[in-house]
Legacy VTK file of the C-alpha trace (Angstrom):
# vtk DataFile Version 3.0
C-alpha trace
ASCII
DATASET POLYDATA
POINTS 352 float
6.257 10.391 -9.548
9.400 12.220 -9.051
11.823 13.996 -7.295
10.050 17.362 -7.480
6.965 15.520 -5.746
8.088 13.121 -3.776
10.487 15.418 -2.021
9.083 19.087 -2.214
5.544 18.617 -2.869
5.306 16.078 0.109
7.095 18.406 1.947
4.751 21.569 1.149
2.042 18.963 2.185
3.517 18.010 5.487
4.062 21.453 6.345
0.719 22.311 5.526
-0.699 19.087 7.735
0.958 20.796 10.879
4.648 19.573 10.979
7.626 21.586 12.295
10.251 22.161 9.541
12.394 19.798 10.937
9.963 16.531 10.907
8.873 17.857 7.700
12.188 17.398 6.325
12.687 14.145 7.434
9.321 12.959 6.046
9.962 14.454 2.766
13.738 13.102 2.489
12.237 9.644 3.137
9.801 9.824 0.678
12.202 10.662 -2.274
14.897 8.255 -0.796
12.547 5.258 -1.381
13.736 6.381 -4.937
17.322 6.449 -4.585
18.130 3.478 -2.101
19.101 0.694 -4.789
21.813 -0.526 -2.867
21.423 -3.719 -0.592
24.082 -5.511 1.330
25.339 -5.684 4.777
27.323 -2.570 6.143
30.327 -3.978 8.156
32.219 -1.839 11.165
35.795 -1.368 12.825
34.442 -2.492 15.817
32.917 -5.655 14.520
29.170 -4.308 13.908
27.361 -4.922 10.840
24.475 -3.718 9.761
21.861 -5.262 7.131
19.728 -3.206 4.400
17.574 -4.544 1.699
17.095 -1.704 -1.271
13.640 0.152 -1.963
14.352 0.672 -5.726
15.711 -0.588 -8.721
17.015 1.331 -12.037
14.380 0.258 -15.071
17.280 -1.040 -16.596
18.419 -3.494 -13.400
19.573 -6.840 -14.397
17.084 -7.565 -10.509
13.958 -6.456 -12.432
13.934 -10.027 -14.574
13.951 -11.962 -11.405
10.093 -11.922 -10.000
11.086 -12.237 -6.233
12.606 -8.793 -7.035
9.866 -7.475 -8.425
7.560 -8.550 -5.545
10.185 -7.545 -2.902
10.874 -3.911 -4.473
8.342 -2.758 -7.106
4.883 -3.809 -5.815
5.829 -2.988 -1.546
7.273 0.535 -2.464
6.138 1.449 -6.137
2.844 -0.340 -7.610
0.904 -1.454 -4.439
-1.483 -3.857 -5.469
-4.975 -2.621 -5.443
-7.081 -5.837 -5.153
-9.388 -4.096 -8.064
-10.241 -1.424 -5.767
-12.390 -4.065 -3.372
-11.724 -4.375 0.237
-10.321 -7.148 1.720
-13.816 -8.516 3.406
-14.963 -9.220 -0.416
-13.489 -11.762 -2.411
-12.314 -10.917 -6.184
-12.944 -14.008 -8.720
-10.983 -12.693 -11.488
-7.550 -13.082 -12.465
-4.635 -12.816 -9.967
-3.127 -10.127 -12.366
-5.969 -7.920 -12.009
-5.464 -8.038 -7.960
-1.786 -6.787 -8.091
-2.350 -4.005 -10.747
-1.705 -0.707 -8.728
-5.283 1.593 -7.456
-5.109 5.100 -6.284
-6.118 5.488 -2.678
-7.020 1.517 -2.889
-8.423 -0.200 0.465
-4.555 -1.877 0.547
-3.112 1.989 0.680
-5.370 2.542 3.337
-4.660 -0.520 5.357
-1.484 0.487 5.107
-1.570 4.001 6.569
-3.758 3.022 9.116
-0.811 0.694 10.567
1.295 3.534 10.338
-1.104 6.155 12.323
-1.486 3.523 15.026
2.299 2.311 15.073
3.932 5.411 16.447
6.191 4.279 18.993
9.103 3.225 17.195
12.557 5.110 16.618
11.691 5.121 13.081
8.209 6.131 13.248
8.539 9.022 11.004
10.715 7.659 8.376
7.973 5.056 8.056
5.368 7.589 7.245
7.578 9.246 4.922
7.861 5.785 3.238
4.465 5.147 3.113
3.892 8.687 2.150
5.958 7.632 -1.595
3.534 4.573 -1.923
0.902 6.029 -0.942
1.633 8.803 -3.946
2.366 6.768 -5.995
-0.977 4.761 -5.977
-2.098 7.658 -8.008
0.666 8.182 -10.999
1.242 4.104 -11.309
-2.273 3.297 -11.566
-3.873 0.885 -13.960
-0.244 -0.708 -13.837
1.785 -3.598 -12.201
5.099 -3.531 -10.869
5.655 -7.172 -12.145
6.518 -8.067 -15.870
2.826 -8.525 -17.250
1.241 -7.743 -20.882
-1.057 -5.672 -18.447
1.331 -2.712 -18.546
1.440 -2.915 -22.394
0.975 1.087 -23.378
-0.002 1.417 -27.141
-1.179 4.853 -29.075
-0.280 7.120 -26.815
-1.861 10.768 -27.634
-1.427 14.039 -25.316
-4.571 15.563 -24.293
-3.011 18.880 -23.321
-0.773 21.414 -25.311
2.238 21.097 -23.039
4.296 20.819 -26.379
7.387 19.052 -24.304
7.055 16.159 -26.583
7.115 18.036 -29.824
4.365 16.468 -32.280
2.742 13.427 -30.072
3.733 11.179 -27.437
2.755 8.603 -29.463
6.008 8.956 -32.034
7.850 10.044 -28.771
7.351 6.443 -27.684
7.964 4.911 -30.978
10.468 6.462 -32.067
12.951 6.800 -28.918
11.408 3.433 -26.682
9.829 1.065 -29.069
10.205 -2.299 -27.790
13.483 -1.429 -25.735
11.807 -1.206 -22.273
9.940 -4.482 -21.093
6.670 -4.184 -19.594
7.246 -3.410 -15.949
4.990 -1.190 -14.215
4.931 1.523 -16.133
8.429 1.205 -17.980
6.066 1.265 -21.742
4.888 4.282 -20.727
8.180 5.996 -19.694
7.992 8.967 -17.165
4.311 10.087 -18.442
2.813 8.679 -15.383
5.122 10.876 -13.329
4.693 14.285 -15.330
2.425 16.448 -13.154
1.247 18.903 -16.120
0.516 16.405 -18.338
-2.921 15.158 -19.753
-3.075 12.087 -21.998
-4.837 9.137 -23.493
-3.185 5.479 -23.998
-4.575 1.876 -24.650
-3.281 -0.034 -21.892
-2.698 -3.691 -21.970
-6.292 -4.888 -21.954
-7.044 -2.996 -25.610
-9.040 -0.057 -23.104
-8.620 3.162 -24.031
-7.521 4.990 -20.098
-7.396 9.144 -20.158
-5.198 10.491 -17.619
-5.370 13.990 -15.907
-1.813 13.858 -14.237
-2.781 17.218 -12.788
-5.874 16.593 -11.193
-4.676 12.962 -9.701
-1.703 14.759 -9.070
-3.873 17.272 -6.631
-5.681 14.860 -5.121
-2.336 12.949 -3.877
-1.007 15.626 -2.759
-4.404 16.630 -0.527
-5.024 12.817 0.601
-1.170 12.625 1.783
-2.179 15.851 3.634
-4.826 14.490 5.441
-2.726 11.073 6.115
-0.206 12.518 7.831
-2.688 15.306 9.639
-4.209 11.723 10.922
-0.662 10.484 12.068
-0.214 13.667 14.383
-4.022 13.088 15.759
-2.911 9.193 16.558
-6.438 8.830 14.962
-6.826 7.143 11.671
-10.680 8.269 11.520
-9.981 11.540 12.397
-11.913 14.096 10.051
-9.286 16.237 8.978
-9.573 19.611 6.606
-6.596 18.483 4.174
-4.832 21.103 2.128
-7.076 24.661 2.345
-7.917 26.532 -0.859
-5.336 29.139 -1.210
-2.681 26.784 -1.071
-4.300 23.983 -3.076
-4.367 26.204 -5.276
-0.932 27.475 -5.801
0.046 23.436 -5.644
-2.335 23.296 -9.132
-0.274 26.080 -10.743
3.226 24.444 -10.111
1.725 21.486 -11.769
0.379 23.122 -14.701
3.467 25.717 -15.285
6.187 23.485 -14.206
6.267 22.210 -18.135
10.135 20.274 -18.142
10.240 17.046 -18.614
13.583 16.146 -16.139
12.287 15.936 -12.721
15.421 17.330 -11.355
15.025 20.533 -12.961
10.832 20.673 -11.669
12.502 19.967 -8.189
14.864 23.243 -8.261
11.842 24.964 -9.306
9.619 23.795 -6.583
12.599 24.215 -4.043
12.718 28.227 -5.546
8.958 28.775 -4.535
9.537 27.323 -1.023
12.206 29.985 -0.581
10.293 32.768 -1.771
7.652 31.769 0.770
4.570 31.631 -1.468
2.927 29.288 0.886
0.953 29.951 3.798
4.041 28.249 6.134
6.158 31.548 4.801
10.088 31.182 3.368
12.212 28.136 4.104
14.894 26.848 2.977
14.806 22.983 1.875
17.294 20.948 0.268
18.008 17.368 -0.652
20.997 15.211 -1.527
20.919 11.222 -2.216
24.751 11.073 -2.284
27.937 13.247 -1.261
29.011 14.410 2.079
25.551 16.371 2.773
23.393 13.135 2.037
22.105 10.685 5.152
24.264 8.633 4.550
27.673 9.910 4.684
26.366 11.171 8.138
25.874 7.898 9.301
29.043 6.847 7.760
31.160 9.171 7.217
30.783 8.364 3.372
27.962 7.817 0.898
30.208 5.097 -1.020
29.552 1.816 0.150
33.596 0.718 1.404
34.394 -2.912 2.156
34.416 -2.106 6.364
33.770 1.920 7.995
34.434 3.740 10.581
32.028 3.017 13.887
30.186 6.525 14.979
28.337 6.251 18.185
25.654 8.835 16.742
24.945 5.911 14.048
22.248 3.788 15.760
20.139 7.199 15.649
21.256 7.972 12.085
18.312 9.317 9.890
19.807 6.680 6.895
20.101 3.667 9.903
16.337 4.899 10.875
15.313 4.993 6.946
16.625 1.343 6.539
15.023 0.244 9.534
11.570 1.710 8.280
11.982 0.646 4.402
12.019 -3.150 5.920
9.279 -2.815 8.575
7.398 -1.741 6.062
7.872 -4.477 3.202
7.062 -7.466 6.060
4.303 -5.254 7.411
2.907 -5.158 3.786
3.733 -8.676 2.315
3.022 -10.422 5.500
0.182 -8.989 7.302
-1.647 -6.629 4.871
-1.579 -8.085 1.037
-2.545 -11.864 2.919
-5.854 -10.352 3.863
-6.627 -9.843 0.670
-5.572 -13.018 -0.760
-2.676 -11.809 -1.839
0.768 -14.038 -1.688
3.997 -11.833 -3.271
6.968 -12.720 -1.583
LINES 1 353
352 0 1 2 3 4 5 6 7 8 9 10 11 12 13 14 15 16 17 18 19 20 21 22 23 24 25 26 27 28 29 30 31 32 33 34 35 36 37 38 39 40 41 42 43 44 45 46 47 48 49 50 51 52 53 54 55 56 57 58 59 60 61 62 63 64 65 66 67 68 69 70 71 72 73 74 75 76 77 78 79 80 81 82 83 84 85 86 87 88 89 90 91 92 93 94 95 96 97 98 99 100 101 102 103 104 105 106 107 108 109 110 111 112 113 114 115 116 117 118 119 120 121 122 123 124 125 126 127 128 129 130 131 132 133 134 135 136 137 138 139 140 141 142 143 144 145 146 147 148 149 150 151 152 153 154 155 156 157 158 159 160 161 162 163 164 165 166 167 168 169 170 171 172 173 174 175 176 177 178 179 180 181 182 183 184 185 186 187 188 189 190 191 192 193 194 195 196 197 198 199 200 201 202 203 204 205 206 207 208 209 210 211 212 213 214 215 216 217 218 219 220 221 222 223 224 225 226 227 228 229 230 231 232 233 234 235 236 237 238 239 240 241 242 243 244 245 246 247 248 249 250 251 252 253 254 255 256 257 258 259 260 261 262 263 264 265 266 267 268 269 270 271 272 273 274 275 276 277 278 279 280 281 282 283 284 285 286 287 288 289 290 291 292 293 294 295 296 297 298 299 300 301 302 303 304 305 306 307 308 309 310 311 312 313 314 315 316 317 318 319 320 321 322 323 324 325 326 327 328 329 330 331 332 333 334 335 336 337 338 339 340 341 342 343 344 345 346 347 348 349 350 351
């Protein structure tokens, strides 16, 4: 998925689970920033302080995604959460270790992972945590049926559109040919480009295994974006059983319309649409005013720093330990040990 979900859509969902603008945005700017923090590396201070972050994403063309540690580290704890073939961890899976790290929508892992999150609530960082786990958790739906390691698995061949978006001109399938080929090596869903993360599109592909897979981006796309709803009205009940209503009809169905009339195929450009509808107050929350920026003196981290460039030693601000980008960091790497040392083990699963 992209920016216009993983920022404004989880943000139309938080709002609608019961947040205050405020939490809302900081759930929602966490959720997109698991996208844009590719920078690791220790921080150092004036006053002798350092700080140490690990990164939550790499660019498809990173020398880091040939190395597999990286891959474990980065792309299956934030991006292609291993599924365990959809079987919970009490039942043991026989097959092939690929087939237990290839990404599940709303698998029994996703759900082992929210429910740490519901019942870990009293950290400084407990928020930014859910709005991590609210970009895996989203994306267990767009990257399924693929593997954020470098597999044959994620092979995409014959790809057709279902729909009549008419982005890609004549097919996807010469779209692919002609502009990716054999350029883009099979990681997660790097074959298949950014058709995964298209919410108005409908296709067919053979994946890596010869099967022919049909995708409704639209209709996964709606389910997300309900689930995530009723995850995070969970995390406000402190109850991960709660029975929760999830996102009502009315605005349900205004989320399907975006999806289907949003037709661009830049994220970016969805996003300012998305952030447009928020303003005009076409959801039951009424008009706000949302915004979002990764770098430059309005981002998180030239807040905490006074700059978003990484410099070779900054300025010291007391307001830093309480930083939204220190309290990010702190939740990107309670989550990866949470997941690669006390969830993915249950299910037989060693990465990292």
């Amino acid at each position: 998925m992209q920016i216009d979900f993983h920022h404004t859509t989880t943000y139309v969902a938080a709002r609608l689970a019961g947040f205050e603008q405020p939490q809302a945005e900081i759930i929602a700017y966490c959720a997109q920033y698991v996208d844009n923090a590719t920078s690791s590396g220790t921080i150092f201070f004036d006053n002798q302080a350092v700080y140490n972050r690990i990164s939550s994403a790499h660019k498809m063309l990173d020398i880091r995604n040939t190395k597999p540690l990286a891959n474990h580290q980065v792309w299956l704890t934030f991006h292609f959460l291993p599924g365990n073939a959809g079987l919970p961890a009490s039942e043991d899976y026989t097959g092939k270790f690929i087939n237990k790290i290839v990404c599940r929508a709303d698998s029994p892992v996703a759900q082992d992972m929210l429910r740490h999150v519901i019942n870990q609530q009293d950290q400084a960082y407990s928020l930014h945590q859910l709005g991590v786990a609210m970009h895996v958790y989203a994306d267990s739906w767009a990257h399924q049926g693929f593997a954020g390691v470098m597999h044959p698995v994620n092979e995409v061949e014959d790809a057709t559109e279902t729909g009549n978006s008419n982005v890609f001109g004549n097919s996807l399938r010469s779209f692919l040919y002609d502009v990716l080929d054999n350029a883009i090596p099979p990681l997660g869903h790097g074959r298949a480009a950014t058709f995964p993360d298209m919410p108005f599109l409908s296709w067919t592909y053979l994946n890596g295994k010869g099967e022919s897979v049909s995708r409704n981006n639209t209709d996964d796309f709606c389910k997300a974006a309900d689930q995530m709803c009723r995850a995070m009205q969970r995390y406000r009940a402190k109850d991960a059983d709660a029975n929760v209503p999830g996102i009502g009809n009315t605005d349900m169905g205004r989320i399907r319309n975006l999806f289907s009339e949003f037709k661009e195929r830049e994220g970016d450009k969805r996003h300012q649409q998305w952030l447009q509808v928020i303003r005009d107050g076409e959801f039951s929350f009424g008009a706000e005013s949302v915004s979002y920026a990764a770098r430059g003196k309005n981002s998180w981290k030239a807040h905490a720093l006074g700059t978003s460039h990484d410099l070779p030693v900054h300025h010291y601000h007391e307001n830093f330990l309480k930083s939204n980008w220190k309290l990010f960091h702190d939740a990107v790497q309670s989550h990866r040990f949470h997941v690669v040392h006390d969830i993915l083990p249950k299910y037989g699963i060693c990465a990292a």
